[in-house]
KOLGU-289692 format. One record per residue (C-alpha): residue in one letter; residue number from 0; x, y, z. Coordinates in pm, 1 decimal. Layout:
BEGIN
r a	k NUM	px X	py Y	pz Z
...
END
This chain:
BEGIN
r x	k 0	px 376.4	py 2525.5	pz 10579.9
r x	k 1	px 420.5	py 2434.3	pz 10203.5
r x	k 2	px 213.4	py 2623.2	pz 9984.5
r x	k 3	px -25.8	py 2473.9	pz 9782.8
r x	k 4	px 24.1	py 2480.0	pz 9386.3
r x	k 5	px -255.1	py 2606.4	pz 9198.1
r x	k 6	px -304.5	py 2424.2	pz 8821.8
r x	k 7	px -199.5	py 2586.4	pz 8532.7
r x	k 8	px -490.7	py 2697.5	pz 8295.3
r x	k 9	px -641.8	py 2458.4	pz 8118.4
r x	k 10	px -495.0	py 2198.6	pz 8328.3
r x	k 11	px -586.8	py 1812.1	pz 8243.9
r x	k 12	px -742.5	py 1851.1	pz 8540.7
r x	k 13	px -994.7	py 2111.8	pz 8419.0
r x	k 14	px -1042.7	py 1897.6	pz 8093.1
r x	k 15	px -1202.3	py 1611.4	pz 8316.4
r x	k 16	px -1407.0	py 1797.2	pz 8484.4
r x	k 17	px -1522.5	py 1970.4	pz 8160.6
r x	k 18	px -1528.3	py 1606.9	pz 7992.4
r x	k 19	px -1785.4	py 1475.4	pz 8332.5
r x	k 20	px -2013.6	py 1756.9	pz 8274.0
r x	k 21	px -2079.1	py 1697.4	pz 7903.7
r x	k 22	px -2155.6	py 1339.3	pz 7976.9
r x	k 23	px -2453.9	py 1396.1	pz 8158.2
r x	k 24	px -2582.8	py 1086.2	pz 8372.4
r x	k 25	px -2965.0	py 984.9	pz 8319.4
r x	k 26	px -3094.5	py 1259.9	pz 8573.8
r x	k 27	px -2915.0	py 1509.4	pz 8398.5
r x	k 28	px -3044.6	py 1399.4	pz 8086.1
r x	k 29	px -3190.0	py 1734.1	pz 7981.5
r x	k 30	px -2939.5	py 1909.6	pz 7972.6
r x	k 31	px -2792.9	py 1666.6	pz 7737.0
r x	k 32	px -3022.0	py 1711.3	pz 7492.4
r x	k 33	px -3038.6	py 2118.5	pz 7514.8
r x	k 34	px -2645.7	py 2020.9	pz 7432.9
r x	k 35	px -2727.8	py 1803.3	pz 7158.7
r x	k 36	px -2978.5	py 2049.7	pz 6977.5
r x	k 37	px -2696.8	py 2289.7	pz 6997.6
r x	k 38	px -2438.7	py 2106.9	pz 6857.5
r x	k 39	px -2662.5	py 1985.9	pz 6638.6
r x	k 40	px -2773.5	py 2356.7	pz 6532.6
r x	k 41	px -2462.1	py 2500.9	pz 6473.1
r x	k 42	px -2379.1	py 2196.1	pz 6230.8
r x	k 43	px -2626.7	py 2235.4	pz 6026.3
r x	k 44	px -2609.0	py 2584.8	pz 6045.4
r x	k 45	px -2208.9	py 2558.0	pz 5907.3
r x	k 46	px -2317.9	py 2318.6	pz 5661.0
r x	k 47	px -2576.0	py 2503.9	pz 5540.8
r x	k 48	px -2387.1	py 2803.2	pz 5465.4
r x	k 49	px -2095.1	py 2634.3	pz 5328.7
r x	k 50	px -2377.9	py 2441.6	pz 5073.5
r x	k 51	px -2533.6	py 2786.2	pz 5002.3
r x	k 52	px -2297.6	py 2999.3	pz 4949.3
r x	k 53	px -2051.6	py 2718.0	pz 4761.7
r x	k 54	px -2361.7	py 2700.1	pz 4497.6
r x	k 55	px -2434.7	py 3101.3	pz 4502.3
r x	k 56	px -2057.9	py 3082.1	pz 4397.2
r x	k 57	px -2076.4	py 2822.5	pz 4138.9
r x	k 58	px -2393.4	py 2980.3	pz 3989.2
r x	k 59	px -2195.3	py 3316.6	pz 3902.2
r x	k 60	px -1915.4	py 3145.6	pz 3751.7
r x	k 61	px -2090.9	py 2926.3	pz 3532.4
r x	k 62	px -2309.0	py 3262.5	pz 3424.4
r x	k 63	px -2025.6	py 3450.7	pz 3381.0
r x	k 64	px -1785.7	py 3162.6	pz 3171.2
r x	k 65	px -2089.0	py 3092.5	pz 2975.7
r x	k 66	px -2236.4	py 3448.1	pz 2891.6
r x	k 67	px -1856.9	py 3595.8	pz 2823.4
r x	k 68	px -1759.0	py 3268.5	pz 2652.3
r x	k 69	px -2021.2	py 3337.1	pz 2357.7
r x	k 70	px -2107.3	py 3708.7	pz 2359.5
r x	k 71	px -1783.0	py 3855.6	pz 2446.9
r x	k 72	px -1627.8	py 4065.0	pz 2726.9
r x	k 73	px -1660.1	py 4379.1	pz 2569.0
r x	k 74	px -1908.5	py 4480.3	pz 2285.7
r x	k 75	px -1781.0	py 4750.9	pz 2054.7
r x	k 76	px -2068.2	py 4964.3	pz 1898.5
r x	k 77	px -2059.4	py 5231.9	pz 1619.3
r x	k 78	px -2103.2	py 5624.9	pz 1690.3
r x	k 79	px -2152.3	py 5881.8	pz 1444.8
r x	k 80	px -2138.9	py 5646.2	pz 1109.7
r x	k 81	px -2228.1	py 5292.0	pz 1062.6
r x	k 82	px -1937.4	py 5017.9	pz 1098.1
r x	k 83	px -1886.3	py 4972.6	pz 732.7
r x	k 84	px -1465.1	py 4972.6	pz 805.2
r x	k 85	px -1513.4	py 4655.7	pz 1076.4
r x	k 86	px -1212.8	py 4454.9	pz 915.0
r x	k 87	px -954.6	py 4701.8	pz 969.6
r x	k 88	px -1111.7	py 4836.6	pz 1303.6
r x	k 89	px -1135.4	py 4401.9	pz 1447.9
r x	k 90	px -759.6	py 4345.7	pz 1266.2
r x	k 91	px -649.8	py 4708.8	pz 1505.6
r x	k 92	px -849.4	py 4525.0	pz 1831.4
r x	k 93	px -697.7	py 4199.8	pz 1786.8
r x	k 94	px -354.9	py 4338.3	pz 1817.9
r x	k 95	px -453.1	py 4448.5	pz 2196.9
r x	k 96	px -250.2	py 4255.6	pz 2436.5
r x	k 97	px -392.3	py 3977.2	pz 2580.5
r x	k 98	px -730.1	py 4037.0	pz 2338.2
r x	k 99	px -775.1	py 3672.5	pz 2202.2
r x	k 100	px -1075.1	py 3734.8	pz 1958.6
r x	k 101	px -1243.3	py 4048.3	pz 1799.2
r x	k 102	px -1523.9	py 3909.1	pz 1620.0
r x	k 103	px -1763.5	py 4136.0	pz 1414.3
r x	k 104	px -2127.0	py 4050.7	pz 1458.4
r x	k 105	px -2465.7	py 4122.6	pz 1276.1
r x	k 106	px -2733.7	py 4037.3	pz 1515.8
r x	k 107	px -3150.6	py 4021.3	pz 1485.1
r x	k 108	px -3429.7	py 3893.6	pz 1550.2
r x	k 109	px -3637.2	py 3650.2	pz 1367.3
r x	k 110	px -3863.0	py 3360.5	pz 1359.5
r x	k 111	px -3741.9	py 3006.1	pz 1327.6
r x	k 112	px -4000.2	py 2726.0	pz 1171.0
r x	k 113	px -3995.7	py 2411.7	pz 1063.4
r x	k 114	px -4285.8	py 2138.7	pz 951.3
r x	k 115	px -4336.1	py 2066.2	pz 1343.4
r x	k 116	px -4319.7	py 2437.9	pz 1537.4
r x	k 117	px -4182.5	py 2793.4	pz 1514.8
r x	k 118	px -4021.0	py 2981.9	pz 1771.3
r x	k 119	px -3856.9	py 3340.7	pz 1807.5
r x	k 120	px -3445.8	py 3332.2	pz 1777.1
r x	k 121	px -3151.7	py 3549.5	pz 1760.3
r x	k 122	px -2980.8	py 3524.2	pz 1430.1
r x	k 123	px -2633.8	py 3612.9	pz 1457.2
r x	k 124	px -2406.5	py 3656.4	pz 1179.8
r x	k 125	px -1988.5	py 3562.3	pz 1212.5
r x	k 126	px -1720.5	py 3463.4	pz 1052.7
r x	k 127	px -1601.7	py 3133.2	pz 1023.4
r x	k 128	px -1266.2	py 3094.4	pz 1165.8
r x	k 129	px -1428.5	py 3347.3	pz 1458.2
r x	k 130	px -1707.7	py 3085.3	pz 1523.6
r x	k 131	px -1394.6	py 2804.4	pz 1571.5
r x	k 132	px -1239.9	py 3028.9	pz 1799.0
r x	k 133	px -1541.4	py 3039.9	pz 2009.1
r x	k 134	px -1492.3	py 2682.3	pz 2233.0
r x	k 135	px -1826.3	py 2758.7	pz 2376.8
r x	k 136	px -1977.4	py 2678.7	pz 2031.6
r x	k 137	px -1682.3	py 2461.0	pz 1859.5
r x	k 138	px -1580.6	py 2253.8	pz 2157.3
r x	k 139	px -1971.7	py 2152.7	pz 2224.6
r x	k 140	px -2117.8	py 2050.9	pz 1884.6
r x	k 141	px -2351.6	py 1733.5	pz 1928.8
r x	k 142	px -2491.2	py 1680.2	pz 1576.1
r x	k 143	px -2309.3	py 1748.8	pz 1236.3
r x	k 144	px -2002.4	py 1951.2	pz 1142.0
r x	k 145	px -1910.7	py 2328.9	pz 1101.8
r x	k 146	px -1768.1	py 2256.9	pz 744.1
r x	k 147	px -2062.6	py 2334.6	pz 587.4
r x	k 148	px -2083.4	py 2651.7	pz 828.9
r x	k 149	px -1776.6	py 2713.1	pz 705.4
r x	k 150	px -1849.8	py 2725.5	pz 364.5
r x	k 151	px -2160.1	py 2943.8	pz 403.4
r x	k 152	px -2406.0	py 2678.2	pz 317.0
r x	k 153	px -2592.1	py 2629.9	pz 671.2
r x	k 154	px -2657.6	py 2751.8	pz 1008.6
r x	k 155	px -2554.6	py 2620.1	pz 1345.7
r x	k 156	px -2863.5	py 2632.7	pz 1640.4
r x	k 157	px -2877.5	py 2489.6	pz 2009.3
r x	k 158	px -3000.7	py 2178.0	pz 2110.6
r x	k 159	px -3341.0	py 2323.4	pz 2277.3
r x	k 160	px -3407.1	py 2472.9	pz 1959.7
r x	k 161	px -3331.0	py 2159.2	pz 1722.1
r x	k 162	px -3561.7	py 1989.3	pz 2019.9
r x	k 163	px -3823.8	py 2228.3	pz 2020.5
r x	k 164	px -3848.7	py 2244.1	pz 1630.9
r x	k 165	px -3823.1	py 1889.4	pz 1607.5
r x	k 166	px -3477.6	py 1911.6	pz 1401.3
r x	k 167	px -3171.9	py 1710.3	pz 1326.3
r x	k 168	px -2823.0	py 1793.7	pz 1166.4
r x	k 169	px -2899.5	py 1801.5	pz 776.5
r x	k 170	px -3296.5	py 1912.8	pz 816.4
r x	k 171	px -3394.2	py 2261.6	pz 636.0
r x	k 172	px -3467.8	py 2545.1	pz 923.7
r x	k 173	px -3695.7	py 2832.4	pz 778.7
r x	k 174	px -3563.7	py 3147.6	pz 905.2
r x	k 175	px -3842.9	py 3432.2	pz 859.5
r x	k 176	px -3765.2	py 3798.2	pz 952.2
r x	k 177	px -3974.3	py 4114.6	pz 979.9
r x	k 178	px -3819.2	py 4324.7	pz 791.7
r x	k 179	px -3746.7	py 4181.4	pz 403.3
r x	k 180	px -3723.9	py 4349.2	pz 71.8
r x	k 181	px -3938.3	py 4720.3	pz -19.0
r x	k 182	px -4186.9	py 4732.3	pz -205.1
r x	k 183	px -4470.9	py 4961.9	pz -315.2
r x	k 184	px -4699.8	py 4856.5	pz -87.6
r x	k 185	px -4440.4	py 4837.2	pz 213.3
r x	k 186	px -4196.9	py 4604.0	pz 332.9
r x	k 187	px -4254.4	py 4231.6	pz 306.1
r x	k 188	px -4128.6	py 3980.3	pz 548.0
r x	k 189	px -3748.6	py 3795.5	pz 404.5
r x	k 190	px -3834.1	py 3419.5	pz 440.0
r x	k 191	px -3515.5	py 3167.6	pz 320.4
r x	k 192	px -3481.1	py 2832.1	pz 397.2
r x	k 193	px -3151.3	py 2708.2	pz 552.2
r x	k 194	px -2968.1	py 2412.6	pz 610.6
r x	k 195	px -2886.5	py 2294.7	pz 999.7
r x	k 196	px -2496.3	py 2248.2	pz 953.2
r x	k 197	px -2441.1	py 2156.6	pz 1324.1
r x	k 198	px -2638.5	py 2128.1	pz 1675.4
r x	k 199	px -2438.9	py 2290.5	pz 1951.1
r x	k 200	px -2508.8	py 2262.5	pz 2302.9
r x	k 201	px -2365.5	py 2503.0	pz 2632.2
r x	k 202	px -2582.6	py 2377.2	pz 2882.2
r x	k 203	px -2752.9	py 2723.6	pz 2919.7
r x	k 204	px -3083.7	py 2713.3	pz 2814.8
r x	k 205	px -3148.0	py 3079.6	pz 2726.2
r x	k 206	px -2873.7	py 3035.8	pz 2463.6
r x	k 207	px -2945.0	py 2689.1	pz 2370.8
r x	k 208	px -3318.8	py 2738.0	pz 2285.0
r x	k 209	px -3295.1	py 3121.2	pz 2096.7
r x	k 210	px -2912.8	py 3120.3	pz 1930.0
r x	k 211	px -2939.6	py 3061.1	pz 1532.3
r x	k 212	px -2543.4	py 3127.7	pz 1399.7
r x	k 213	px -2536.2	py 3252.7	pz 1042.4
r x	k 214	px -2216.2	py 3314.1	pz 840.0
r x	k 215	px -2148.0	py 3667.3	pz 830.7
r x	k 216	px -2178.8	py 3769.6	pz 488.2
r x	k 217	px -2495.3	py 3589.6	pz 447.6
r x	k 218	px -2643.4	py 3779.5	pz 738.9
r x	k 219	px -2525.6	py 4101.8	pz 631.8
r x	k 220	px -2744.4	py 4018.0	pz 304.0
r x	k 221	px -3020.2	py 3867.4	pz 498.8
r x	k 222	px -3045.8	py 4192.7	pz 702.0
r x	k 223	px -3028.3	py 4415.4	pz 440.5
r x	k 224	px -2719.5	py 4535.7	pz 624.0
r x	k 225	px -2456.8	py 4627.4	pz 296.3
r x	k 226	px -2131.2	py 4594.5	pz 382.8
r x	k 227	px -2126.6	py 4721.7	pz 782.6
r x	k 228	px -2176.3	py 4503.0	pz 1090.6
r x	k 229	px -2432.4	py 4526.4	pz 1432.8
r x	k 230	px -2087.8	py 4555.9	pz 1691.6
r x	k 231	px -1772.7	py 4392.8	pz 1707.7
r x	k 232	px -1732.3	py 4145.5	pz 1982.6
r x	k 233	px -1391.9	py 4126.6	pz 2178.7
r x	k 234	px -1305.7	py 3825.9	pz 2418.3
r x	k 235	px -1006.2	py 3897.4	pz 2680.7
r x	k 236	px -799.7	py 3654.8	pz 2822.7
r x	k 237	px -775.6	py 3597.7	pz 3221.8
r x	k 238	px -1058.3	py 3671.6	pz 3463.0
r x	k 239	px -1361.9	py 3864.8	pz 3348.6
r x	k 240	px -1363.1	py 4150.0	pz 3649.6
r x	k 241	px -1070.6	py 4292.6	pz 3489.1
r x	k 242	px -1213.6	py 4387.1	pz 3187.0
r x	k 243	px -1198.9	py 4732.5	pz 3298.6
r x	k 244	px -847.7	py 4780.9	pz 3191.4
r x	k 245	px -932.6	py 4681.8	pz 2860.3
r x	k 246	px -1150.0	py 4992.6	pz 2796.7
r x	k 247	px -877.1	py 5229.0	pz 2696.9
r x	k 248	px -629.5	py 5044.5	pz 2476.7
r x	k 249	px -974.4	py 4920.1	pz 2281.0
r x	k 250	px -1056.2	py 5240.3	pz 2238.9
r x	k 251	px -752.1	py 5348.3	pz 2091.7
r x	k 252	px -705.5	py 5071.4	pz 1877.8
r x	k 253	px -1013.5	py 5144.3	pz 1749.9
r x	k 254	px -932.4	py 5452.4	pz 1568.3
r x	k 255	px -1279.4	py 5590.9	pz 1522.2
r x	k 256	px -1569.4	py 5677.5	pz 1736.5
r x	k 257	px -1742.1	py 5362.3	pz 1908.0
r x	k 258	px -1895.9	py 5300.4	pz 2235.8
r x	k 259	px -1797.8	py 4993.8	pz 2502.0
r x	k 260	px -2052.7	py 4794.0	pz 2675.1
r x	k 261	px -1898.8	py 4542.9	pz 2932.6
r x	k 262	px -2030.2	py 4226.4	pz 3016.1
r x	k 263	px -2117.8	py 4324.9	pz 3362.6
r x	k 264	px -2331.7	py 4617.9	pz 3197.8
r x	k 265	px -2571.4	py 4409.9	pz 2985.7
r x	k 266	px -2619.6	py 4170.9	pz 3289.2
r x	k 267	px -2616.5	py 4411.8	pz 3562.8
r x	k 268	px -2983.4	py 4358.4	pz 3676.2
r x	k 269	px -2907.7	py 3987.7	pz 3641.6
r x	k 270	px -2637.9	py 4007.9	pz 3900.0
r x	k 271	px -2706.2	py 4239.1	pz 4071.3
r x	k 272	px -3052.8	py 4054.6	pz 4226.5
r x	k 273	px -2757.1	py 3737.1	pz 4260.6
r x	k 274	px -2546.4	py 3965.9	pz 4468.2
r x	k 275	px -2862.3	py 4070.7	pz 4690.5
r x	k 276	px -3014.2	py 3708.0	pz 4738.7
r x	k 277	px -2663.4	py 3566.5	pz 4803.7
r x	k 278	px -2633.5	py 3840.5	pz 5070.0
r x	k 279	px -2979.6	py 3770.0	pz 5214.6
r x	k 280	px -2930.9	py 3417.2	pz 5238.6
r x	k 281	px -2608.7	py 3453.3	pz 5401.5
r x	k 282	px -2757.4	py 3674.6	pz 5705.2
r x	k 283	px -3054.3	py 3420.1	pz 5721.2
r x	k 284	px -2866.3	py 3146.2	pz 5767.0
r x	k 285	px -2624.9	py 3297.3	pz 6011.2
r x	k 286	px -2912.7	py 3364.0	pz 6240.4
r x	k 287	px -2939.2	py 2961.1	pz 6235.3
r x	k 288	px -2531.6	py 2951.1	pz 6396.5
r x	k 289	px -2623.5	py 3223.5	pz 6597.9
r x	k 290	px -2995.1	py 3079.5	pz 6763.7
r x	k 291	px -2769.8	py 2730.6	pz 6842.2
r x	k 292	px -2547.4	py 2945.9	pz 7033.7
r x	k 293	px -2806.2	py 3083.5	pz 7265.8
r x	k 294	px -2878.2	py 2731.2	pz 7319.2
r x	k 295	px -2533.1	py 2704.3	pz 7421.9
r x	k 296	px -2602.0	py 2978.5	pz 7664.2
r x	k 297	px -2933.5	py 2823.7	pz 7819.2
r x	k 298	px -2731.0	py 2509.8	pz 7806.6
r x	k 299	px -2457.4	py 2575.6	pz 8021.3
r x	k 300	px -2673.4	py 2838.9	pz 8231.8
r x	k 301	px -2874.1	py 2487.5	pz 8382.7
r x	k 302	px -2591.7	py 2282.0	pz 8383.1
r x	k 303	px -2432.8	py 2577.0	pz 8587.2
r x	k 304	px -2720.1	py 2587.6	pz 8857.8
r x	k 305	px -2732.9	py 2221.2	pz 8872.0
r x	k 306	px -2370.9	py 2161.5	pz 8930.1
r x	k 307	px -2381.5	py 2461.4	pz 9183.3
r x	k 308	px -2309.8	py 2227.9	pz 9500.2
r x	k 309	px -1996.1	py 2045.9	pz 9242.6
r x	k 310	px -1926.4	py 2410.4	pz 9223.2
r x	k 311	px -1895.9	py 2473.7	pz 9568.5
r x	k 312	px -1688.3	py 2140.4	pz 9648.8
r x	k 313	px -1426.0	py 2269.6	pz 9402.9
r x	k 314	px -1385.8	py 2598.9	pz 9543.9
r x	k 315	px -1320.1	py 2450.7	pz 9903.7
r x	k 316	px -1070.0	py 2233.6	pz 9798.9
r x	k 317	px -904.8	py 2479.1	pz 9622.2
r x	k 318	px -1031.7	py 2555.6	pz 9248.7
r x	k 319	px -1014.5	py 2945.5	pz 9192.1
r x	k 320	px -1254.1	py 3112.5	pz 9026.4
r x	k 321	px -1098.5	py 3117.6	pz 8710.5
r x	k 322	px -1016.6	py 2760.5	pz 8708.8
r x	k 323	px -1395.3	py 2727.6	pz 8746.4
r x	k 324	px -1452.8	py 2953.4	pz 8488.6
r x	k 325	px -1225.7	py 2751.5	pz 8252.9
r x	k 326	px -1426.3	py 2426.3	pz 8303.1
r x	k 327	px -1758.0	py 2568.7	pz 8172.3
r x	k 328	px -1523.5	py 2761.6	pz 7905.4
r x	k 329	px -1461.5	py 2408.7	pz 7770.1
r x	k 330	px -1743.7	py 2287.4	pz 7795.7
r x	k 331	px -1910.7	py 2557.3	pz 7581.7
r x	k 332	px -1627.9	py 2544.2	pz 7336.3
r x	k 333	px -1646.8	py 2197.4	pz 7279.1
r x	k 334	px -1994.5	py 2204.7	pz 7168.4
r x	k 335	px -1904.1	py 2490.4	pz 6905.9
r x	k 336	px -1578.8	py 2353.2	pz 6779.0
r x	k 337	px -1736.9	py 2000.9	pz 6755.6
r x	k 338	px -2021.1	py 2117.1	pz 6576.5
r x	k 339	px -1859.0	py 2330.9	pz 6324.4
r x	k 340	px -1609.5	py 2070.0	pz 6225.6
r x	k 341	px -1882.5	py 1830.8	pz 6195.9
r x	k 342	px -2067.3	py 2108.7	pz 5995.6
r x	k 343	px -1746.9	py 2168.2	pz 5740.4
r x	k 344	px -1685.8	py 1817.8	pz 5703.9
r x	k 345	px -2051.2	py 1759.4	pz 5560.0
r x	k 346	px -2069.8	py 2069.7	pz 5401.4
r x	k 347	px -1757.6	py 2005.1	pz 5185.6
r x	k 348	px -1872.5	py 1660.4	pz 5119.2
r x	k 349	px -2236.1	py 1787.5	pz 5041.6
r x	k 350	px -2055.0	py 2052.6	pz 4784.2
r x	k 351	px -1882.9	py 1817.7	pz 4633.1
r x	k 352	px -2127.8	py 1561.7	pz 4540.6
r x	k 353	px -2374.3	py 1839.8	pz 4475.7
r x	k 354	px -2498.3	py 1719.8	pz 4092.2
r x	k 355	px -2563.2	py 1365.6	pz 4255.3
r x	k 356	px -2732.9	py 1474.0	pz 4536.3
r x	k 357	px -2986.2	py 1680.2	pz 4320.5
r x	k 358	px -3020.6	py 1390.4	pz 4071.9
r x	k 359	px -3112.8	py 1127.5	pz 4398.3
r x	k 360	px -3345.0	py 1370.4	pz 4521.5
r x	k 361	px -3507.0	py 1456.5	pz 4214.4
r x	k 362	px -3567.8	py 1049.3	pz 4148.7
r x	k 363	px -3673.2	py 1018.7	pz 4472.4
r x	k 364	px -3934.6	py 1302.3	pz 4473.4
r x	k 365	px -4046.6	py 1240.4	pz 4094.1
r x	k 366	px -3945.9	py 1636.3	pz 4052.6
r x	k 367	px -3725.5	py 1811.0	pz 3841.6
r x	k 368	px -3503.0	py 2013.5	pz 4085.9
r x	k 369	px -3356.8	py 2291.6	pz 3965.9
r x	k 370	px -3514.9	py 2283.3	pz 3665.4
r x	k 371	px -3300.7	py 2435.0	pz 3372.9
r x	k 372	px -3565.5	py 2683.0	pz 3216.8
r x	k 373	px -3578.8	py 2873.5	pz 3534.2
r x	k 374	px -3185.6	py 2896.4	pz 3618.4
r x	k 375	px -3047.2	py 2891.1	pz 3311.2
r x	k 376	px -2785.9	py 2623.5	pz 3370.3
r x	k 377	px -2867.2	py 2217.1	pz 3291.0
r x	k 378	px -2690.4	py 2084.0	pz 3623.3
r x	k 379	px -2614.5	py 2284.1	pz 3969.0
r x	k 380	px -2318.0	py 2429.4	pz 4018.6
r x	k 381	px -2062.5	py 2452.4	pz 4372.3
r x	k 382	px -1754.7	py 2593.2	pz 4345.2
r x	k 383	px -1574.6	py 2631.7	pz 4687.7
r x	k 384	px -1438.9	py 2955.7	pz 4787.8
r x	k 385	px -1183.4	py 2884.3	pz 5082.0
r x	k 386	px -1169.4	py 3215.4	pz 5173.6
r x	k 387	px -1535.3	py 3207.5	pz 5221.5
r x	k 388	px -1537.9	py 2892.4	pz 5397.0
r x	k 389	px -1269.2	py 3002.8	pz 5643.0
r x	k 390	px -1518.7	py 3315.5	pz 5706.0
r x	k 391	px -1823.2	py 3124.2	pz 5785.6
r x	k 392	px -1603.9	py 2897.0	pz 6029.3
r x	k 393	px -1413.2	py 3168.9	pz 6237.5
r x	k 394	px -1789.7	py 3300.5	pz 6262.7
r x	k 395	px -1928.9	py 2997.6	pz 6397.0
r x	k 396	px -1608.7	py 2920.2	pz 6621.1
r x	k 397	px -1640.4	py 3304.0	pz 6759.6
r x	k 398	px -2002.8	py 3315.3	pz 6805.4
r x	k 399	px -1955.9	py 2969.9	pz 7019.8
r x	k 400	px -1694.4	py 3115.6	pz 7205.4
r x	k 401	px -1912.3	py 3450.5	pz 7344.6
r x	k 402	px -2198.0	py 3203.9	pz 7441.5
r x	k 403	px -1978.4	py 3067.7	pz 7689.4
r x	k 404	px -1812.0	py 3352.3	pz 7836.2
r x	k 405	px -2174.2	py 3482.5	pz 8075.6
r x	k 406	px -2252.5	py 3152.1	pz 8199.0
r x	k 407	px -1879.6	py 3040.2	pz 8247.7
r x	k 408	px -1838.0	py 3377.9	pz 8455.6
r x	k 409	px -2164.1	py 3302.9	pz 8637.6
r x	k 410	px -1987.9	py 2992.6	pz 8761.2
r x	k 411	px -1703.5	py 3177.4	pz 8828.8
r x	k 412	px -1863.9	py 3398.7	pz 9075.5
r x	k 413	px -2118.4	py 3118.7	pz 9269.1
r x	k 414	px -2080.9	py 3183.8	pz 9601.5
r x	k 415	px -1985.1	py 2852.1	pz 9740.2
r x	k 416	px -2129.3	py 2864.4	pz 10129.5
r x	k 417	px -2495.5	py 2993.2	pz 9945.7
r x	k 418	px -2437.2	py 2668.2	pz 9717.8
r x	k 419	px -2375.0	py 2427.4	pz 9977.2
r x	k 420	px -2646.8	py 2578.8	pz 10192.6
r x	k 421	px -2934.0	py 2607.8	pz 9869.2
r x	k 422	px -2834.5	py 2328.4	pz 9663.6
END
């Protein structure tokens, strides 16, 4: 007698059956829709965590490019004696491989007026030819010139500031600060009058609306600061994590006691609450991937006892258990690999249209999304991280896949002559 050839795994034979059971006729209808809500949950679920964590992504980067692109990477401060030798100590730093600026700085506070408003700033005092090499500034003036910046006869301020003090390229800015020239009866407040040279923009707003730029020597006199400096500020090239290495040969090129501040230390609470709410929303919305794969479990649990006399017909005519096994197996897996391609596909697209999206949204609602005062930034941010993306779908594929595996072996090992008999 010949013997009977079993199918190999995931024969085409086991794909139609699979295939049949998915397309659930109208008294089976239920079960579709348990299917549906699952597929349906783990898209959304992919989506939503490519969307989130593509933004969480974008939001450090444009932080970090923007904070490091006008205060510097490191910030070189004075021990023992004030920082009255800052030329030959910023020439020594410059020298650094790979240091691109070193840029001594006089920074305070002070009160900005005009004829319209006032409003607290941060005057900082540079150089010239270090304010060009700043593209953060140079590469995003929107009214005037830095000429007259450059020839110490005005001041360059952001654009919320100009807006918020009512002030064009070529108006007078009245800079007042606390503490002016001595006199008997204490110290009166230095009030001077300055031209606005330029309006810059960076599309941050805590920079935009505080930052007044004042040419270095006319700082140090405004400040009553003689002939030393606040810091000196030093820009690296390459990425910003690996400003670590920079620490020692600054140092040494120093040549005198000083003290380095990273950019990650005067930020650190700042980030570090990004780090924990990126984290936080990642978990959350992996419990919305994982909750559609239960319903891939309840799913294929009914479609398992409703199919139990199918299940039984297969078995007599020869289906093994594992062959049965294998059916629901697909079945399962289809949902999960269907709905997290679906979910990548309109995640990417969401990411990459993100700006658009908020702008449509924010017309449609009569809102302001996002607003700008609140996160800093003037538009939202996504920047992609494949890595991460490749993460959140080998999660949603493997979470899919271990929903299937209890009810597929419950199918597996349905007694066929107490199906027939029951169902």
């Amino acid at each position: 007698m010949e013997k009977v050839r079993r199918p190999l795994p995931f024969s085409a034979f086991e794909w139609l059956v699979s295939g049949r059971y998915l397309r659930a006729r109208r008294k089976e209808g239920f079960i579709s829709v348990i299917a549906g809500f699952s597929f349906l949950g783990i898209m959304l679920g992919v989506a939503t965590l490519i969307i989130v964590m593509a933004v969480m992504n974008g939001f450090r980067k444009e932080l970090v490019d923007k904070i490091v692109g006008l205060n510097g990477h490191l910030l070189v401060q004075p021990l023992e004696s004030p920082l009255t030798d800052w030329k030959d100590v910023s020439e020594r730093i410059s020298r650094v491989p790979d240091v691109k600026l070193a840029a001594p700085v006089v920074d305070g506070p002070a009160l900005a007026s005009s004829a319209h408003n006032a409003s607290g700033v941060l005057i900082r005092g540079i150089r010239s030819e270090d304010l060009n090499k700043l593209t953060a500034i140079a590469g995003n003036i929107q009214q005037g010139s830095l000429d007259a910046f450059n020839q110490g006869q005005g001041v360059a301020i952001g654009r919320r500031l100009a807006d918020q003090l009512s002030l064009r390229a070529g108006d007078n800015i009245t800079l007042v600060a606390p503490d002016g020239a001595i006199k008997s009866k204490g110290t009166a407040a230095r009030i001077k009058p300055y031209k606005v040279a330029a309006v810059f923009s960076i599309d941050m707003s805590e920079y935009d609306s505080v930052m007044v730029f004042l040419p270095l020597a006319e700082a140090q006199a405004y400040f009553n600061r003689g002939n030393d400096v606040s810091a000196i500020e030093v820009f690296i090239e390459g990425s910003p994590d690996k400003v670590d290495s920079f620490r020692r040969p600054v140092t040494e090129a120093a040549g005198r006691p000083v003290f380095l501040v990273d950019w990650r230390r005067r930020t650190s609470a700042f980030f570090a609450a990004l780090q924990v709410e990126r984290n936080v929303m990642f978990l959350i919305l992996t419990l919305i991937v994982l909750v559609a794969a239960l319903n891939i479990v309840s799913g294929l649990i009914m479609l398992v006892k409703d199919k139990g006399s199918d299940i039984a017909i297969l078995r007599t005519v020869g289906a093994s258990r594992g062959s049965i096994m294998r059916v629901f197996l697909i079945a399962g897996a289809a949902i999960g690999v269907l709905g997290t391609i679906t979910g990548l596909l309109v995640g990417m697209l969401v990411c990459l249209n993100i700006e658009t999206i908020r702008q449509f949204l924010s017309w449609i609602t009569n809102t302001e999304l996002f607003p700008p005062k609140l996160y800093f930034l003037s538009k939202l941010p996504a920047e992609i991280d494949f890595g991460e993306t490749a993460a959140v779908v080998a999660m949603a594929l493997t979470l899919s896949f271990l929903a299937t595996l209890y009810p597929s072996w419950r199918a597996a090992r349905l007694d066929p002559v107490e199906a027939l008999r029951y169902g």
